[in-house]
N, C-alpha and C positions, 0 to 999 in steps of 0.2 A: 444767456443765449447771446450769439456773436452773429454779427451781422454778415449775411450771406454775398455782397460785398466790396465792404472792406477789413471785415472782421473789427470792427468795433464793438465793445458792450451794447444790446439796444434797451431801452428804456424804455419803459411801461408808461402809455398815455393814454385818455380816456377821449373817444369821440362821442361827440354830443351831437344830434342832428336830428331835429324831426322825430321828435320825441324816442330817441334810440340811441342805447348808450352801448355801447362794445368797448373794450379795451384792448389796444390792437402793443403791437412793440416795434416803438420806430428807432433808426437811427441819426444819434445827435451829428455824424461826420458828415453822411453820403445823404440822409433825410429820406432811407429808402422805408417802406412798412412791412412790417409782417401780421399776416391775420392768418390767427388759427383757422381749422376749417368751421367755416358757414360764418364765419365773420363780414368775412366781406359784402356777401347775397345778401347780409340785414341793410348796408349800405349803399347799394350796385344799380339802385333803382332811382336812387334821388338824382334828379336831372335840373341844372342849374344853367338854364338860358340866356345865352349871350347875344348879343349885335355879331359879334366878331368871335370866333375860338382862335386861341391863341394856345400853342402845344409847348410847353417846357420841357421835355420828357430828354432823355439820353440818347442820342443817335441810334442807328441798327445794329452796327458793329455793338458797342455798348451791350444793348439792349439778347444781343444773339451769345455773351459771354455766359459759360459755362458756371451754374450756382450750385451749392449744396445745403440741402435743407438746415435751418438751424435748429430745427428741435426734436429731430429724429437722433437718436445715438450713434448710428453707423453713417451719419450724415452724404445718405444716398442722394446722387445729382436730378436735379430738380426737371422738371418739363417744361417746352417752351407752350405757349396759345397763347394765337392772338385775340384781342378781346372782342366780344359779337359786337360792342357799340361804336367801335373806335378800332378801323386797322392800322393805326400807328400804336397803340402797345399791346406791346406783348410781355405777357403776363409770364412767371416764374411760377410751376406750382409745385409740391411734391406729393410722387403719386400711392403715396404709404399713408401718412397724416393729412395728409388733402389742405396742406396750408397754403397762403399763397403770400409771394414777394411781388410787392410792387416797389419802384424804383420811383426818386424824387417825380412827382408832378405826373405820375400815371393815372393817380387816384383823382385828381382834377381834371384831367385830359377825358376819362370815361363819364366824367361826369357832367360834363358840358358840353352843348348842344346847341346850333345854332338854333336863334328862335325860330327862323321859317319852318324848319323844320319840327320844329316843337308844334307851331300854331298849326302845320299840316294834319300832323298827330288826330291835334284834337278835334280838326275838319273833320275826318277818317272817324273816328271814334262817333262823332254826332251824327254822322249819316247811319252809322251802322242800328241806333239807336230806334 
């Protein structure tokens, strides 16, 4: 499978997180990922609280270029969504095989939170209790 891209080979890596292993296919050029579908949903919930969020992710331009699925055979163009926890990315999906392309530092980016935010969460959560 060729990276949607820059058409590089992508390489089969295993992610280990909170007790949850998936095997997702990154690339060694561009460091972008591909998760089959319901790959990602196993990992989309782990939220790692910072002082400070700090966004690496590829500009809008970037991020608005037209992708085509790598693992579909007729390699149909992919869909844009932006992501519910984070509106700086946006997410590549396709809408056949339901995989999804994130690009270097997307997968970090949804996944970080400032903590006030975090510690409001769980205000919210213990009132409701």
């Amino acid at each position: 499978m060729n990276c949607p891209r820059c058409q590089h080979t992508l390489e089969t890596k295993h992610f280990y997180d909170c007790n949850i292993r998936i095997e997702v296919d990154q690339c060694r050029s561009c460091e972008g990922t591909w998760f089959d579908k319901n790959e990602l949903a196993q990992i989309d919930h782990i939220i790692d609280p910072k002082l400070i969020e700090i966004r690496r992710i590829p500009n809008t331009i970037d991020q608005f270029e037209t992708l085509r699925c790598p693992s579909c055979n007729n390699n149909p163009r992919m869909q844009k969504a932006i992501h519910p926890r984070d509106k700086h990315v946006i997410l590549d999906y396709c809408p056949y095989c339901k995989g999804i392309w994130l690009d270097k530092g997307e997968l970090k980016a949804i996944q970080q939170e400032n903590w006030l935010i975090t510690i409001g969460k769980i205000c919210a959560h213990l009132t409701c209790l």
